[in-house]
C-alpha positions as CSV (number, residue, x, y, z in Angstrom):
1,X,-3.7,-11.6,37.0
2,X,-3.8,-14.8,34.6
3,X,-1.1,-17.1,34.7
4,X,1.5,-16.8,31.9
5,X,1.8,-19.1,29.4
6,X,4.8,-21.6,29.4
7,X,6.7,-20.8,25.9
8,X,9.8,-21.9,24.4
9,X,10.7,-20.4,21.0
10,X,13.0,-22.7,19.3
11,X,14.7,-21.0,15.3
12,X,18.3,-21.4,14.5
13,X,18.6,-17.7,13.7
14,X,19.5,-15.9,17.0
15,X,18.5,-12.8,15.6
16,X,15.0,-13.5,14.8
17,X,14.9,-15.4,17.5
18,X,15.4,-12.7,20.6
19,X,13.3,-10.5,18.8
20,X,10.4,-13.2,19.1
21,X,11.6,-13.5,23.0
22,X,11.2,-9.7,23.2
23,X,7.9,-9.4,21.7
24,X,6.3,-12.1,23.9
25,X,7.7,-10.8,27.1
26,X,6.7,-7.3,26.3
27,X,3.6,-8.5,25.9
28,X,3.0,-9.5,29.8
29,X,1.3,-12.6,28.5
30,X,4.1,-15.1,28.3
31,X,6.8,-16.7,30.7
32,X,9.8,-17.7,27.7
33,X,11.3,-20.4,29.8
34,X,13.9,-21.8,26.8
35,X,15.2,-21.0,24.0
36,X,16.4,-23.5,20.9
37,X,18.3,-23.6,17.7
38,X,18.3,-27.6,16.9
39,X,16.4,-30.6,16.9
40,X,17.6,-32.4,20.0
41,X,18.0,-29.6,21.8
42,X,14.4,-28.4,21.9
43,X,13.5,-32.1,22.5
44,X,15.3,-32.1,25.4
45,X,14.1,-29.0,26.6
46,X,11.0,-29.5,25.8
47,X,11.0,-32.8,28.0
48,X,12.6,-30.2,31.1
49,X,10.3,-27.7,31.2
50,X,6.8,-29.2,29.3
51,X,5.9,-25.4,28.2
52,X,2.3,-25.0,26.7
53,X,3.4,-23.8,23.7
54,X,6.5,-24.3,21.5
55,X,7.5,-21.8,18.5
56,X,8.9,-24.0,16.2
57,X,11.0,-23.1,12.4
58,X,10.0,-25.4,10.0
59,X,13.6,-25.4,8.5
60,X,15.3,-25.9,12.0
61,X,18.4,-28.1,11.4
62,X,17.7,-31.3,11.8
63,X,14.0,-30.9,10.6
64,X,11.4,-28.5,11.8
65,X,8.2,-31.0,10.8
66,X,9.7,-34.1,12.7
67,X,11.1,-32.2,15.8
68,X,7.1,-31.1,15.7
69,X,5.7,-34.7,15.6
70,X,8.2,-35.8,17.9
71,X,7.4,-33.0,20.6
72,X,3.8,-33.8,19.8
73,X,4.2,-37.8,21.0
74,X,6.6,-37.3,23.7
75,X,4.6,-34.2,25.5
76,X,1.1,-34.3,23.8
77,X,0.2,-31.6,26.5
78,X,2.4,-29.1,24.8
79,X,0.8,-26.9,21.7
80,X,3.3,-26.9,18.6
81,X,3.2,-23.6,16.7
82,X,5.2,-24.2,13.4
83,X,6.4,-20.1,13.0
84,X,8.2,-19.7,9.0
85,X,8.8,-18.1,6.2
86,X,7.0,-21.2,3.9
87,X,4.0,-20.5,2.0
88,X,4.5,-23.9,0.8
89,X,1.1,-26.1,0.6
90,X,2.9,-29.3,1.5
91,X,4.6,-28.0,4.2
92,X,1.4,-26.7,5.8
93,X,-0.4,-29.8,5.2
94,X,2.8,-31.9,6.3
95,X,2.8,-29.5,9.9
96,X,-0.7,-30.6,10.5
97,X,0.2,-33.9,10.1
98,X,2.9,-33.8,12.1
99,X,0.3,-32.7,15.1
100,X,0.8,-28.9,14.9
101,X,-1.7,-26.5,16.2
102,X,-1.0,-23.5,14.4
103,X,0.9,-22.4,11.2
104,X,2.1,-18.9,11.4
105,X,3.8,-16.9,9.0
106,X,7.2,-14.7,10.3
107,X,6.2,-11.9,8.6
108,X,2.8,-11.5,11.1
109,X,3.2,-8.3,13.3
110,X,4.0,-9.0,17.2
111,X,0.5,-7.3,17.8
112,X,-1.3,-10.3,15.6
113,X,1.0,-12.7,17.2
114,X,0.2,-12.3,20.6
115,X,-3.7,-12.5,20.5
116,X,-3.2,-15.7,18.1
117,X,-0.9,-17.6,20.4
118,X,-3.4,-16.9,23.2
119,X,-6.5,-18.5,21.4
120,X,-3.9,-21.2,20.2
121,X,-3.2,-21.9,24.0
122,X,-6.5,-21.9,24.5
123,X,-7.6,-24.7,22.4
124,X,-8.2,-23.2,19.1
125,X,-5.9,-23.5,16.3
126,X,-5.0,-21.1,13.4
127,X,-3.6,-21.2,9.8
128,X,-3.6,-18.0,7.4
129,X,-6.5,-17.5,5.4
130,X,-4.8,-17.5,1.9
131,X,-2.9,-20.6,3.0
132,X,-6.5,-22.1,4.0
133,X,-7.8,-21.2,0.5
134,X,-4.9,-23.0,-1.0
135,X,-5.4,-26.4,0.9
136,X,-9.0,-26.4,0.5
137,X,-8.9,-26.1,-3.3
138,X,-6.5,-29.4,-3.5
139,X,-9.6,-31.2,-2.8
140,X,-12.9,-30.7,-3.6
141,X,-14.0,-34.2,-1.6
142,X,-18.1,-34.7,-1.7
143,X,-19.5,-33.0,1.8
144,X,-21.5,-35.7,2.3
145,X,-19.0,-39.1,1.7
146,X,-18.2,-38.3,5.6
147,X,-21.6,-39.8,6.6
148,X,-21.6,-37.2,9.7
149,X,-25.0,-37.2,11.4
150,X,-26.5,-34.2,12.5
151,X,-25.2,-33.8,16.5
152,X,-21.3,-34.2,14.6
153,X,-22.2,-31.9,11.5
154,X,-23.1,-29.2,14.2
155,X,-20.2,-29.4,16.3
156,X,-18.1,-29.5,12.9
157,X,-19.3,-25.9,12.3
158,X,-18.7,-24.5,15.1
159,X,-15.4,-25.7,15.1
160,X,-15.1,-24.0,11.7
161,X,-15.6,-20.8,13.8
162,X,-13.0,-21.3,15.3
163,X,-14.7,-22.0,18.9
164,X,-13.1,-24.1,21.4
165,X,-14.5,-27.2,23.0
166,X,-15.6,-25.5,25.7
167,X,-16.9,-23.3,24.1
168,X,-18.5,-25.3,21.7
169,X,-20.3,-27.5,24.8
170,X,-21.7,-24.2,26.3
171,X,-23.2,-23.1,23.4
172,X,-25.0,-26.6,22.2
173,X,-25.8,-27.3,25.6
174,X,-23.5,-30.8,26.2
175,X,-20.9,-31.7,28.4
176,X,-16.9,-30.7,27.2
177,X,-16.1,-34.1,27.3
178,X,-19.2,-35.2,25.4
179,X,-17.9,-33.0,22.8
180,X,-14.4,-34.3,22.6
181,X,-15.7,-37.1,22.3
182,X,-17.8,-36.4,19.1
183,X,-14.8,-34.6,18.2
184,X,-12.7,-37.8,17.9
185,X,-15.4,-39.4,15.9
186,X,-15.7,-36.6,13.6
187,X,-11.8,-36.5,13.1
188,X,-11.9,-40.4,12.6
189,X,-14.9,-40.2,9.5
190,X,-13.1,-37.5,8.2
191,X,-9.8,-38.9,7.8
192,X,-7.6,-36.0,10.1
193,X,-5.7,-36.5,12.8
194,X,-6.5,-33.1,14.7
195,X,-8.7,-30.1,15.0
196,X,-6.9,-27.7,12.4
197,X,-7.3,-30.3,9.6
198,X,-11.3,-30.7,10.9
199,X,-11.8,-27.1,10.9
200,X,-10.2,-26.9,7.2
201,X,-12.5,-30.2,5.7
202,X,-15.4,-28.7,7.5
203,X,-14.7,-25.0,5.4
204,X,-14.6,-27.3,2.6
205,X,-17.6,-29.0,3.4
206,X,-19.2,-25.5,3.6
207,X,-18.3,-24.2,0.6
208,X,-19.1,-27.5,-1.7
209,X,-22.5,-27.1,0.0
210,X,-22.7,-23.2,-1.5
211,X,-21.9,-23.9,-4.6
């Protein structure tokens, strides 16, 4: 049996809330070790129990985005999922900023949640397709200003694919820390501070080249 994944789920509305709780435990996947409803609270038990992954409202009092970037410097080892009603374009783009791994909309079904926190936990990240769409078209940045060279364009694809860095080493045949470390290269020409934003640019990238 695989080892459960350390979760806290951290929304200021209890209702929503346990019903998130119930979902992942039902699932057999996940071991909820806290739950959260404000800002320095989840901090602090973030800091107790360093879960892998944190469920986080974007409108938590106290502020969903900096209790995000906060968790994200304190315990980098911990995976921020930012869970909300927002469809909001800056507040996607402010989550990945803030070091978030994931932006999920409440209204996903517990079936699509599970598998999704899973690859998230995993290493790969995740953001709604029609939300994608929507950053992508705020900038239509020439593919080749980045001045990638071919070993970092390749990578860059496969990381639009959603493939982890593992994975992403097994299949080009290098190292996974070789890898990361092209990955911090190609996050530094491209201006992002993590793989979500570098899987976005590089859909862009894609698409400019298509056209």
């Amino acid at each position: 049996m695989s080892e459960l994944i350390k979760t806290i789920v951290v929304d200021d509305h209890s209702l929503f809330r346990e019903c998130v709780v119930r979902s992942l435990l039902e699932s057999g996947c996940f071991d909820v070790v806290a739950q959260s409803d404000s800002h320095v609270d989840a901090l602090e038990k973030v800091a107790r129990h360093t879960p892998d992954i944190v469920l986080l409202d974007i409108s938590l009092p106290g502020g969903g985005i900096g209790t995000a970037k906060e968790i994200a410097e304190r315990v980098p080892d911990t995976k921020v999922i930012m869970l909300t009603v927002s469809e909001a374009e800056d507040d996607v783009q402010d989550a990945l900023l803030a070091y978030a791994k994931a932006y999920v909309l409440k209204g996903i079904p517990s079936g699509e949640l599970v598998p999704i926190l899973q690859k998230i936990n995993s290493g790969e990240s995740y953001i709604p397709p029609n939300l994608a769409v929507g950053l992508l078209k705020r900038s239509q940045q020439d593919a080749y200003a980045f001045d990638l060279n071919r070993r970092e364009k390749q990578i860059l694809e496969k990381l639009a694919d959603g493939l982890s860095n593992r994975v992403i080493a097994e299949t080009i045949h290098l190292s996974e820390k070789t890898v990361k470390l092209y990955m911090t290269q190609i996050m530094h020409k491209l201006h992002v501070s993590n793989r979500a934003q570098a899987a976005l640019k590089a859909q862009e990238m894609s698409r400019d080249e298509n056209k």
